[in-house]
C-alpha positions as CSV (number, residue, x, y, z in Angstrom):
1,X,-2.0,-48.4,-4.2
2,X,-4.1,-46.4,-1.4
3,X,-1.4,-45.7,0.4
4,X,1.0,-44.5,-2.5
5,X,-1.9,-42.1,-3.5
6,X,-2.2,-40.8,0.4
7,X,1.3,-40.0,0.4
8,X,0.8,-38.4,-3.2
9,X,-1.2,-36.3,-1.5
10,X,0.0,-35.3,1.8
11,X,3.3,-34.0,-0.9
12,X,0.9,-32.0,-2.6
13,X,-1.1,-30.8,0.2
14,X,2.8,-30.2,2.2
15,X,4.0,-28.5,-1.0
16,X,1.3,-26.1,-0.9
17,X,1.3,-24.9,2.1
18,X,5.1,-24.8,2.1
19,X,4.8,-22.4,-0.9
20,X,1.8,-20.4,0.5
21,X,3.7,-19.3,3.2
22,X,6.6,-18.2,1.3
23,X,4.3,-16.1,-1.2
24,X,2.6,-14.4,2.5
25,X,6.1,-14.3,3.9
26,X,8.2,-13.0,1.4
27,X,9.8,-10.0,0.2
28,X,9.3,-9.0,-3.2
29,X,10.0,-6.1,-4.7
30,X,7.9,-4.2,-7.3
31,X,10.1,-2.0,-9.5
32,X,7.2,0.4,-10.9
33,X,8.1,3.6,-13.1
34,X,6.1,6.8,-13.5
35,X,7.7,8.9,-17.0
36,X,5.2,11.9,-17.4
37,X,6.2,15.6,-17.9
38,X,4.5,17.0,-15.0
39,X,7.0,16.2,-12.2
40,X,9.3,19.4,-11.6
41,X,13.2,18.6,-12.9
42,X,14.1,17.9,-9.1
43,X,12.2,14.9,-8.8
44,X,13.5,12.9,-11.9
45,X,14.7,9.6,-10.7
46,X,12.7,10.3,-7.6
47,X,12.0,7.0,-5.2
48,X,9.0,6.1,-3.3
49,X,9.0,3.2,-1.6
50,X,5.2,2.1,-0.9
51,X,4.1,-0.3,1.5
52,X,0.6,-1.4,2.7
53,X,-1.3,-3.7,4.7
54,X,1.4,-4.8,7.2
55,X,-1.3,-6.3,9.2
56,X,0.7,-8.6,12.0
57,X,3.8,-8.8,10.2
58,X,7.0,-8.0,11.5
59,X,9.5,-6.1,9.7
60,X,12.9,-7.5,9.4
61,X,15.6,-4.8,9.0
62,X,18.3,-7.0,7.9
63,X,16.1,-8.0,5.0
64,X,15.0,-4.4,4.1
65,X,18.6,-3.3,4.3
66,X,20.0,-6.1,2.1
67,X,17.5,-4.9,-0.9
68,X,19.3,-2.0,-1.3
69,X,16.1,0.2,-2.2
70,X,17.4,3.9,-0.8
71,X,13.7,5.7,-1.5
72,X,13.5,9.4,-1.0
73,X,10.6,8.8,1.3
74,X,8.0,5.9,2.4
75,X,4.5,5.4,2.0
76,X,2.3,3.3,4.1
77,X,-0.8,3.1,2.5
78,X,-2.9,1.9,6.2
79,X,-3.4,-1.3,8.1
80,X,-0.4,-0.6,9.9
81,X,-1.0,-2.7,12.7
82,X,-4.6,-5.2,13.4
83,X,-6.3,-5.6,16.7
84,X,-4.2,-7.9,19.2
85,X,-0.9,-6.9,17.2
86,X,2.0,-5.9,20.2
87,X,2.4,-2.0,20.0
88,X,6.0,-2.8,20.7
89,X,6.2,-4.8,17.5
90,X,4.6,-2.1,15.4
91,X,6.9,0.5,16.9
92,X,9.9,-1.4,15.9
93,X,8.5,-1.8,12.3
94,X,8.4,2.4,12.1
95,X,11.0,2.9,13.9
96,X,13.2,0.4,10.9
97,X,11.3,2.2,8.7
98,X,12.1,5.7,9.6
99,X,15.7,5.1,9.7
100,X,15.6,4.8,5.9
101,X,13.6,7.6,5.1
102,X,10.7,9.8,6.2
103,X,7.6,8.1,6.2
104,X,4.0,9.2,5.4
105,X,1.1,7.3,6.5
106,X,-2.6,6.8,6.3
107,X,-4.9,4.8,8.7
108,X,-6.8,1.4,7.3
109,X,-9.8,0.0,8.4
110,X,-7.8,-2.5,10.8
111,X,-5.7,0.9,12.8
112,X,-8.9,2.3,13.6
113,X,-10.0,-1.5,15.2
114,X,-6.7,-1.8,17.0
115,X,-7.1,1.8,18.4
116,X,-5.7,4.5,16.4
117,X,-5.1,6.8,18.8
118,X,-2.4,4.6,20.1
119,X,-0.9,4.3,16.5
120,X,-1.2,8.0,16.7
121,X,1.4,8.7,19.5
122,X,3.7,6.4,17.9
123,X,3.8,8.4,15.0
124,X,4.8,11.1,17.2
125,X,8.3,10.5,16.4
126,X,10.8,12.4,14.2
127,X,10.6,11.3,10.9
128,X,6.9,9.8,11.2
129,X,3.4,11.8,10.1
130,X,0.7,10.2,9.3
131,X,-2.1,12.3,7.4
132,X,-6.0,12.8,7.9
133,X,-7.4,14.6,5.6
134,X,-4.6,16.2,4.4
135,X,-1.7,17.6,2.2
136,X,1.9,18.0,2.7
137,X,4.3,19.1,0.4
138,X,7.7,16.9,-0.7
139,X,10.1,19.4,-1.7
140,X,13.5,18.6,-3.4
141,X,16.2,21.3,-4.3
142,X,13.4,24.2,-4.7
143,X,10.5,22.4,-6.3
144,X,7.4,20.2,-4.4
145,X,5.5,18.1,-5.5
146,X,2.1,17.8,-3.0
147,X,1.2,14.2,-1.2
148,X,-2.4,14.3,0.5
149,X,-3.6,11.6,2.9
150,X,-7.3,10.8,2.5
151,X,-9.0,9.5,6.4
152,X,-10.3,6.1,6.8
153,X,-13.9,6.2,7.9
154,X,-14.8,4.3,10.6
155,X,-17.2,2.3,9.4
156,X,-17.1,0.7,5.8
157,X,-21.3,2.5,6.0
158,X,-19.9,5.9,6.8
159,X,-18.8,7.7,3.8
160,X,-15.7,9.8,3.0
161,X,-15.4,13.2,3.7
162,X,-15.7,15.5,0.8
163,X,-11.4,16.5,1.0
164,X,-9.8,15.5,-2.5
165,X,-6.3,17.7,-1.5
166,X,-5.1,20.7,-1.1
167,X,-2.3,20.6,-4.2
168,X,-1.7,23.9,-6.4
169,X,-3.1,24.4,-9.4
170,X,-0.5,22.4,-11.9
171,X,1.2,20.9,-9.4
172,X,2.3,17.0,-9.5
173,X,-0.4,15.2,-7.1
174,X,0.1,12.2,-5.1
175,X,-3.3,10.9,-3.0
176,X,-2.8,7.9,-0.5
177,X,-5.5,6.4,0.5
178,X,-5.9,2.8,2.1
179,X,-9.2,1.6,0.3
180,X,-9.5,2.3,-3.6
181,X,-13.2,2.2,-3.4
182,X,-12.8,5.9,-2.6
183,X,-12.6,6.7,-6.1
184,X,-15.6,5.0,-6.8
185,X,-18.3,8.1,-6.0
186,X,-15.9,10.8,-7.0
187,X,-16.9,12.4,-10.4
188,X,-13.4,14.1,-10.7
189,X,-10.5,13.4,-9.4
190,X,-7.6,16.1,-9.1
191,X,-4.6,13.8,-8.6
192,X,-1.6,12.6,-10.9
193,X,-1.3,9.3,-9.0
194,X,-3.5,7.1,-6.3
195,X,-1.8,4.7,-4.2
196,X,-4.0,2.2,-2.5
197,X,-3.9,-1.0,-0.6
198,X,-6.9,-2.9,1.5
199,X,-7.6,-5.5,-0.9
200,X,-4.3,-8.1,-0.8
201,X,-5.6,-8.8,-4.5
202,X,-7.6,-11.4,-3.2
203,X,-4.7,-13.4,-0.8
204,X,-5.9,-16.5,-1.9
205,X,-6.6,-16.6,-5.9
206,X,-7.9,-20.1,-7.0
207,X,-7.4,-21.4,-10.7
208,X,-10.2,-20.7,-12.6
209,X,-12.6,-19.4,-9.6
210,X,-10.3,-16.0,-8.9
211,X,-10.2,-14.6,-5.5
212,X,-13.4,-15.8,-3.6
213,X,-13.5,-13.3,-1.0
214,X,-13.5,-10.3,-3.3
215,X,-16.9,-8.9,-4.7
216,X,-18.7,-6.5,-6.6
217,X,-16.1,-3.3,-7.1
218,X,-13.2,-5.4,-6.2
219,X,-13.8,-7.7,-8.7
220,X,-12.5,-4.5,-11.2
221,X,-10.2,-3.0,-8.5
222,X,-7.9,-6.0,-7.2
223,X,-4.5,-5.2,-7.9
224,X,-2.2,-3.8,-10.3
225,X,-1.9,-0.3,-12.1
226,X,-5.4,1.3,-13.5
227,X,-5.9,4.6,-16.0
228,X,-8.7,6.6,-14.0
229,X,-8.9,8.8,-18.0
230,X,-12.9,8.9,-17.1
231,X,-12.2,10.5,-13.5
232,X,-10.0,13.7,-14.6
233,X,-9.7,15.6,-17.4
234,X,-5.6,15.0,-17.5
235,X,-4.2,11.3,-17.5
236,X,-5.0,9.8,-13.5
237,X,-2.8,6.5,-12.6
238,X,-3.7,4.3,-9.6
239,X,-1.8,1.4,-8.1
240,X,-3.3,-1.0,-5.7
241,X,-1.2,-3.0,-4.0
242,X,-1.3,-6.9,-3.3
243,X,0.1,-5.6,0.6
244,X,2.8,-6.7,2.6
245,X,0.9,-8.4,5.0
246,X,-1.9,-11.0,6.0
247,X,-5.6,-11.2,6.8
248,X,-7.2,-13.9,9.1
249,X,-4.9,-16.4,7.6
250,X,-1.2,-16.4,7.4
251,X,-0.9,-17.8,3.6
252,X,-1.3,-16.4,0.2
253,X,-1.7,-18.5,-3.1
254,X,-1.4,-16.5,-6.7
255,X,-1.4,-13.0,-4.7
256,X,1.9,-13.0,-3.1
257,X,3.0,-10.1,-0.5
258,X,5.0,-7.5,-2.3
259,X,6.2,-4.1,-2.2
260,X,6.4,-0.9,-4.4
261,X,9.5,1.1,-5.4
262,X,8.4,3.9,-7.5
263,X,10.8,5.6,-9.3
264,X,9.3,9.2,-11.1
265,X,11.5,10.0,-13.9
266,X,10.9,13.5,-16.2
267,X,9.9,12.7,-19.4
268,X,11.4,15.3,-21.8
């Protein structure tokens, strides 16, 4: 009887772990949809393909290639790369990535560990630009729409600087930012859409007792799609992302990794 119930339980315990890798490992697609009115006509059926917290990950481009996602762009939303992370293996994850399409970047709190002035010159590349405090414009067929980058501070203490974009006055607002608690002190927000990473919506979620390691405004902001109606005057979206990657453990359990395609279709 004791030993049937051991071996019960190294299944169980095998069966877990065998599963928790495959949710930290895997690559799931989000299919996410944004139908508003203010997107200009040349950006219906627009894709943005969002990806944060790749952590020490490495990007396979077979796999990416065999989803089939063609995005007008990428956006990584910070924690690129983690402190003892091979700059060699991050470069080949940009470089797969920038083959696809252009990619805009932030910096999370784990880039600015690892060094980010390194990460900086790899962004140096064609087809790479990662944003501090600032606003490009994405321009399709004679309309933009603008895309700001909001800085990571360097310590979790220090707080954000006061930029919240540089977009015209109408204009269809994108903000990435690695850490959603950036919202959290801003009385108005000027932004259609905030895409955000840093938390991994817990990584490991346990039945009953949620996500352990998040606290306080995480609790509210894990993961998943939030109306900001209180931070703007016009309707504000934000998605947080579960991220691609892994911290301090390689394993997930009820938060697996996953990435966002985001399609922006005009609503008539």
């Amino acid at each position: 009887m004791i030993v049937e119930v051991s071996l019960a339980a190294g299944v169980i315990a095998l069966s877990a772990a065998i599963w928790m890798k495959i949710e930290a490992f895997g690559y799931r697609v989000r299919n996410e949809v944004i139908e508003t009115q203010d997107i200009p006509d040349a950006f219906h059926l627009y894709k943005i393909l969002f990806i944060t917290d790749i952590h020490r990950r490495k990007l396979s481009e077979r796999k990416i290639l065999s989803l089939n996602l063609q995005p007008d762009c990428i956006m990584l939303g910070g924690d690129i790369t983690e402190k003892g992370v091979p700059w060699e293996r991050v470069g080949a994850n940009l470089e797969i990535l920038r083959k696809i399409a252009p990619v805009y970047a932030v910096l999370g709190n784990h880039d600015l560990k690892a060094g980010s002035g390194k990460l900086e010159t790899l962004f140096e590349e064609p087809g790479l630009l990662l944003l501090k405090d600032d606003t490009v414009m994405l321009n399709k067929n004679g309309d933009s729409i603008a895309l700001s980058g909001i800085m990571q501070p360097v310590s979790r203490n220090d707080p954000y600087s006061s930029f919240l974009g540089n977009a015209h006055k109408g204009q269809y607002h994108i903000v990435l930012v690695h850490d959603p608690i950036w919202i959290k002190d801003r009385r108005s927000i000027s932004a259609n859409l905030i895409l955000a990473g840093h938390t991994h919506g817990g990584q490991i979620v346990l039945p009953f007792l949620g996500a352990a390691r998040l606290e306080g405004f995480y609790k509210k902001y894990n993961a998943g799609w939030y109306h900001l109606g209180h931070k703007a005057k016009k309707a504000v979206r934000m998605l947080i992302s579960r991220g691609f990657g892994t911290s301090h453990i390689p394993l997930r359990f009820r938060s697996p990794s996953e990435i966002h395609l985001i399609t922006l279709i005009k609503k008539p």
